[in-house]
C-alpha positions as MATLAB code, in Angstrom:
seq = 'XXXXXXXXXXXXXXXXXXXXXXXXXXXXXXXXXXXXXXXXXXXXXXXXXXXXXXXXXXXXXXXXXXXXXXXXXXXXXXXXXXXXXXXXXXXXXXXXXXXXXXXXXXXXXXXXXXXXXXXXXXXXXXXXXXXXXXXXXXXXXXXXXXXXXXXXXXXXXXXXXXXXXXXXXXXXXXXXXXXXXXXXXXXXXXXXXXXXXXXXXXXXXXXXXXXXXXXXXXXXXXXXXXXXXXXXXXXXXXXXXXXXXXXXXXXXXXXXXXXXXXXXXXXXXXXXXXXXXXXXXXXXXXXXXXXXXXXXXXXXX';
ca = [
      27.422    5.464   37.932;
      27.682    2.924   34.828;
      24.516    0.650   34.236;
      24.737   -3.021   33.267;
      23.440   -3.580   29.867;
      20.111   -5.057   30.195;
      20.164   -8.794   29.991;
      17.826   -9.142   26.981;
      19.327   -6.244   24.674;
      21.062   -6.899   22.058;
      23.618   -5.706   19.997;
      24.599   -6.026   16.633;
      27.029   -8.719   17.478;
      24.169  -10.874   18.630;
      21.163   -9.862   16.761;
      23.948  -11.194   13.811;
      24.035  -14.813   16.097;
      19.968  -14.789   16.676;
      19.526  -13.967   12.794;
      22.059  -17.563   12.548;
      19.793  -19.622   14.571;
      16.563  -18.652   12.113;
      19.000  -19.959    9.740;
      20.052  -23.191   11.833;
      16.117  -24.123   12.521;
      15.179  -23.736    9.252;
      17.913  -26.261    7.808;
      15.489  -28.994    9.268;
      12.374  -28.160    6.972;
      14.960  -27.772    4.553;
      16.588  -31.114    4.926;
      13.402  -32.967    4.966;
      11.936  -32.030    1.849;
      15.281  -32.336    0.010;
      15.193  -36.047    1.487;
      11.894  -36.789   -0.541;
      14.139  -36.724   -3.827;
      17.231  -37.966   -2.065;
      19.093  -40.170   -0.366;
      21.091  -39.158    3.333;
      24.535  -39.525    2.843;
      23.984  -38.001   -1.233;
      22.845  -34.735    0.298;
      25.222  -34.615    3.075;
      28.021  -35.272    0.184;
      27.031  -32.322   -2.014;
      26.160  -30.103    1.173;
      29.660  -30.549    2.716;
      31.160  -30.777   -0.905;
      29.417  -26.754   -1.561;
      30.908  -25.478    1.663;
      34.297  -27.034    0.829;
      34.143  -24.984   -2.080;
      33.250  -21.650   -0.303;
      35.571  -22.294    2.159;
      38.795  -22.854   -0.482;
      37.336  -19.536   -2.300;
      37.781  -17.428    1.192;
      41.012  -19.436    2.347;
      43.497  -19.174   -0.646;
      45.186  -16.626    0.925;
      46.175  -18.766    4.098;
      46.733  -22.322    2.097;
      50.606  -22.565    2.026;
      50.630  -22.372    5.899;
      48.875  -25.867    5.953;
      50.555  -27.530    9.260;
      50.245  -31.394    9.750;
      48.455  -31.031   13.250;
      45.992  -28.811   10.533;
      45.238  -31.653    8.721;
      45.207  -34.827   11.358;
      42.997  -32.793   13.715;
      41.017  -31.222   10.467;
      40.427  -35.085    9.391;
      39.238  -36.456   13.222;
      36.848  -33.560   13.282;
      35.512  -34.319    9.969;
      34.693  -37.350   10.651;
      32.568  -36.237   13.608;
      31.049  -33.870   11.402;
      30.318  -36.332    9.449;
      28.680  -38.770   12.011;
      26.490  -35.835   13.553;
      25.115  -34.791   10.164;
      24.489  -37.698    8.496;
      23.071  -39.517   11.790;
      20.458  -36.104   11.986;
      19.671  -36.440    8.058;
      18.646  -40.233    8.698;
      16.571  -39.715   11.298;
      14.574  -37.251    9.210;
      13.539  -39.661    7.201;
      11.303  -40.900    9.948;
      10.211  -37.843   12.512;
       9.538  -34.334   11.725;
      11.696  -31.461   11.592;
      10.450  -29.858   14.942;
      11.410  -32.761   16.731;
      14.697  -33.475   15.079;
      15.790  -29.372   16.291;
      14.822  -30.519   19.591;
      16.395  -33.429   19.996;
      19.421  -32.456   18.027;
      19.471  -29.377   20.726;
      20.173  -31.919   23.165;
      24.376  -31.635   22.455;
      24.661  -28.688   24.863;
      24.167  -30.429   28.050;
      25.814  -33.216   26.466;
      29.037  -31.707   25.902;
      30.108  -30.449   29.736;
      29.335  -34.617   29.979;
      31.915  -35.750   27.276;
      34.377  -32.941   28.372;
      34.520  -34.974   31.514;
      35.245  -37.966   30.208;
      37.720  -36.620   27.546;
      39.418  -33.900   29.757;
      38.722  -34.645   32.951;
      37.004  -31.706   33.768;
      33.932  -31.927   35.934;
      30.732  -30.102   34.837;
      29.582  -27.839   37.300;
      26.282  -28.285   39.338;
      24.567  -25.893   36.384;
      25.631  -28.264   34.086;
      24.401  -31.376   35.586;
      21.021  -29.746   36.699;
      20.439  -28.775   32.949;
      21.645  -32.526   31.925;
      18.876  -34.067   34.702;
      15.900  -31.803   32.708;
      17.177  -32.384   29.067;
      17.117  -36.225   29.411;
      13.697  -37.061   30.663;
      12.671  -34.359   28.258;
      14.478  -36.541   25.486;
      12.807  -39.129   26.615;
       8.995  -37.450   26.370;
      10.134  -36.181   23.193;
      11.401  -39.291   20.997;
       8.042  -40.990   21.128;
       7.800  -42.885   18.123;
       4.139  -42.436   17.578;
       4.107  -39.058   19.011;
       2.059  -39.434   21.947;
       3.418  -42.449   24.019;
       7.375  -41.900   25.232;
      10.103  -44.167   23.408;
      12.400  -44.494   20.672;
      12.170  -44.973   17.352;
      14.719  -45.400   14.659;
      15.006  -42.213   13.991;
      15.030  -40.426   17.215;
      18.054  -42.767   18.259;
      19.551  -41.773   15.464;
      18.942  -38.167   15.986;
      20.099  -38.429   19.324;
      23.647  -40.402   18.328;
      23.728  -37.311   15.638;
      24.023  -35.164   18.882;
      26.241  -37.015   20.436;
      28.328  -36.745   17.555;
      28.421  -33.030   17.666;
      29.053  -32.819   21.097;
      32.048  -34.586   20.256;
      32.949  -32.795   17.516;
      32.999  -29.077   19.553;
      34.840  -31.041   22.509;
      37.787  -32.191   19.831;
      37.829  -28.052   18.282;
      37.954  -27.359   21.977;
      41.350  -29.283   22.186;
      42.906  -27.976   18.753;
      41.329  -24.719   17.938;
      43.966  -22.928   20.117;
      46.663  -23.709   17.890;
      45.549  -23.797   14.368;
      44.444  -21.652   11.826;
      40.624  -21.526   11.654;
      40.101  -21.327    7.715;
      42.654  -24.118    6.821;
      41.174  -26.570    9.292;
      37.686  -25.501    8.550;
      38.348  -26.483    4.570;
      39.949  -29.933    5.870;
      36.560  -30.747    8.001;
      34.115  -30.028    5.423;
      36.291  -31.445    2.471;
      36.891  -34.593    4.599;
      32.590  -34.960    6.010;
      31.985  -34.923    2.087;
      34.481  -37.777    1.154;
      32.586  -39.710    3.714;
      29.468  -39.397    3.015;
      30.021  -39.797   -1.354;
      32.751  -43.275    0.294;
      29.915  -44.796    2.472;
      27.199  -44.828   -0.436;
      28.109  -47.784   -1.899;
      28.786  -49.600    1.711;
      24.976  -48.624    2.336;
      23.179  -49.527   -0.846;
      22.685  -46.017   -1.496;
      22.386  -44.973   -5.398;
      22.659  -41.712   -6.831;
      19.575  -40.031   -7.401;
      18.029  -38.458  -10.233;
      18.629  -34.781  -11.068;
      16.547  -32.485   -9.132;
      16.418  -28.975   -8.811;
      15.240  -29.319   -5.195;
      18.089  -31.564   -4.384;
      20.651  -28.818   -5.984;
      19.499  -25.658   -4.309;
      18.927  -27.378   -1.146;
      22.535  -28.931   -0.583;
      24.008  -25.882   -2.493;
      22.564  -23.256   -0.382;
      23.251  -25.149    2.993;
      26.801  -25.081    1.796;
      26.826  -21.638    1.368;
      24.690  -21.327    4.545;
      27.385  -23.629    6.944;
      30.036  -21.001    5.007;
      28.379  -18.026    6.018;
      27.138  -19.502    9.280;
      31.093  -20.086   10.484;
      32.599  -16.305    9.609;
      29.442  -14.452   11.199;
      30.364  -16.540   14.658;
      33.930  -15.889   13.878;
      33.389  -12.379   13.579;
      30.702  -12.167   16.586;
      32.031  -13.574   19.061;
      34.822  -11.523   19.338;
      32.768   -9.371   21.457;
      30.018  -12.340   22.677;
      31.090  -14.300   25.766;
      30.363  -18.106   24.962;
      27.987  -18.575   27.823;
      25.601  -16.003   26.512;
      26.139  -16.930   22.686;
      24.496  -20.411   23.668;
      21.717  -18.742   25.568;
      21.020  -17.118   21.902;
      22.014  -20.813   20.148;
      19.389  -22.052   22.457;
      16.257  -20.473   20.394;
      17.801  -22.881   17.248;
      15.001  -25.911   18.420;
      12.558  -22.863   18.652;
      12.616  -22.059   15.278;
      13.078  -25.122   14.235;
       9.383  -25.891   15.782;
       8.296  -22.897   14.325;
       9.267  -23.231   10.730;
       7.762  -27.050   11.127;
       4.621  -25.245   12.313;
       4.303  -23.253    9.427;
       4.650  -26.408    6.990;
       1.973  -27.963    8.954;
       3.677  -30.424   11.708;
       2.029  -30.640   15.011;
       3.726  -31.885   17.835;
       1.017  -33.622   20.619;
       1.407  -31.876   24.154;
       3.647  -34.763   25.469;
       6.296  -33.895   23.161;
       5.950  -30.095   23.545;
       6.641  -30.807   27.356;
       9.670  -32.533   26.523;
      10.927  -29.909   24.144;
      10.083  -27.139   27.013;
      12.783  -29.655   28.683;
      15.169  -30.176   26.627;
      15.158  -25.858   26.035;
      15.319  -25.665   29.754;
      18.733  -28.114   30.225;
      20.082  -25.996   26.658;
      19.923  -23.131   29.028;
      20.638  -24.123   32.275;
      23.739  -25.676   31.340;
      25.141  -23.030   29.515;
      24.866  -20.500   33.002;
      27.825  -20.677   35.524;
      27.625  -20.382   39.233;
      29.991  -18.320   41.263;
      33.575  -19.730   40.993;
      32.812  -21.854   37.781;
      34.683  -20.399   34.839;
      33.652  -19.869   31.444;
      33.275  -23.167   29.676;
      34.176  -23.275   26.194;
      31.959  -22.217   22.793;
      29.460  -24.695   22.136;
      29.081  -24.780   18.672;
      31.348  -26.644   15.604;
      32.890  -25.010   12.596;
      30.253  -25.717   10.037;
];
């Protein structure tokens, strides 16, 4: 008689995906100290501008094949990357990293939300159950002096960044079928770095002095949002989507933990609203009989 797998084994497929989320929650500690020499949309600009660069390097094979739906759909979701990453950057200015990866988690319950008001598909009961615990946890979580619940400037922000990324995986949900990943991978990140370098001026925002921090940081999240893309290319080949976002899920856990270890503490009111928001990340992402399969929940970058 065959045995099921047990639930919390892992293979190499998705110890490769729970290695990604470190990754993913440490890109908030990261971000914030690069944003003490920095300005938002500078770093997002050189980030996006790095992986554009490591994405051309991979994708020169596949180039001439560049299709116009390639490069209109490539261009839409670039600008969603742009909104979601540049949004999350500004709000680090003003909260801590913990609470940024929690808040920012809060595009998986989003998502079933937007897909029915995009595609008309309704989310299931799972997926409004885990919506009804992520919000109020939002809400315990985005208090702006970290004890009282409210919003501050940059947990709205934070939370639009979400929204933004929800919408970006709902618009790869509607193209990815039909176009080749690499090319329209280079188009997003090429076209989230024109953005952000465009908009400087618009804000007031100058270009900073050199700084080593600065470099390394944006350089290696390039290379990071590179890597980060072919390792859930190549995983999920064999990882069903519902429990590749259970693993996604532990990407606020580490961000908390790697804000831990610099020395952020979150007050118990906001640590119950993370528990929350973790709780609707996973919830969400489980199917009851007769629901299918919802799509990935994660972007290219």
């Amino acid at each position: 008689m065959k045995r099921n797998r047990a639930p919390l084994r892992l293979n190499v497929e998705e110890s490769a995906l729970l290695f990604i989320t470190m990754i993913w929650g440490a890109t908030f500690l990261i971000i914030r100290c690069a944003l003490e020499e920095t300005g938002p949309l500078f770093f997002v600009g050189i980030r996006f501008a790095s992986a554009a660069f490591v994405v051309l390097a991979l994708s020169l094979p596949v180039l001439r094949g560049f299709t116009r739906r390639e490069l209109l759909a490539g261009a839409g979701i670039g600008v969603s990357i742009f909104a979601g990453y540049a949004l999350q950057t500004c709000g680090l200015q003003t909260i801590t990293a913990s609470k940024s990866a929690f808040i920012t988690a809060f595009y998986v319950p989003l998502v079933p939300l937007l897909q029915w008001i995009v595609m008309r598909q309704a989310p299931g009961r799972m997926a409004w159950t885990g919506i009804a615990l992520a919000f109020p946890g939002l809400i315990l979580l985005s208090g702006p002096d970290g004890v009282s619940a409210g919003f501050g400037r940059g947990e709205i922000l934070t939370a639009l960044g979400a929204l933004a990324i929800a919408a970006e995986i709902i618009l790869i949900g509607l193209v990815a079928p039909e176009v080749n990943a690499r090319r329209i991978t280079l188009v997003q990140v090429t076209v989230a770095s024109l953005l952000s370098f465009a908009l400087m001026p618009v804000t007031g925002e100058q270009v900073p002095g050199f700084s080593w921090i600065v470099v390394c940081a944006a350089c290696g999240l390039g290379l990071a949002s590179a890597l980060i893309q072919s390792v859930i290319n190549w995983a999920q080949r064999r990882v069903s989507p519902t429990r590749a976002t259970l693993i996604y899920s532990c990407e606020p856990v580490w961000g908390g933990v790697f804000g831990r270890l610099a020395g952020e503490r979150l007050p118990a009111l906001a640590l119950c609203g993370g528990a929350l928001v973790i709780a609707g990340v996973l919830i969400s992402s489980l199917r009851t009989k007769g629901e299918k399969n919802g799509q990935d929940t994660r972007g290219t970058v």
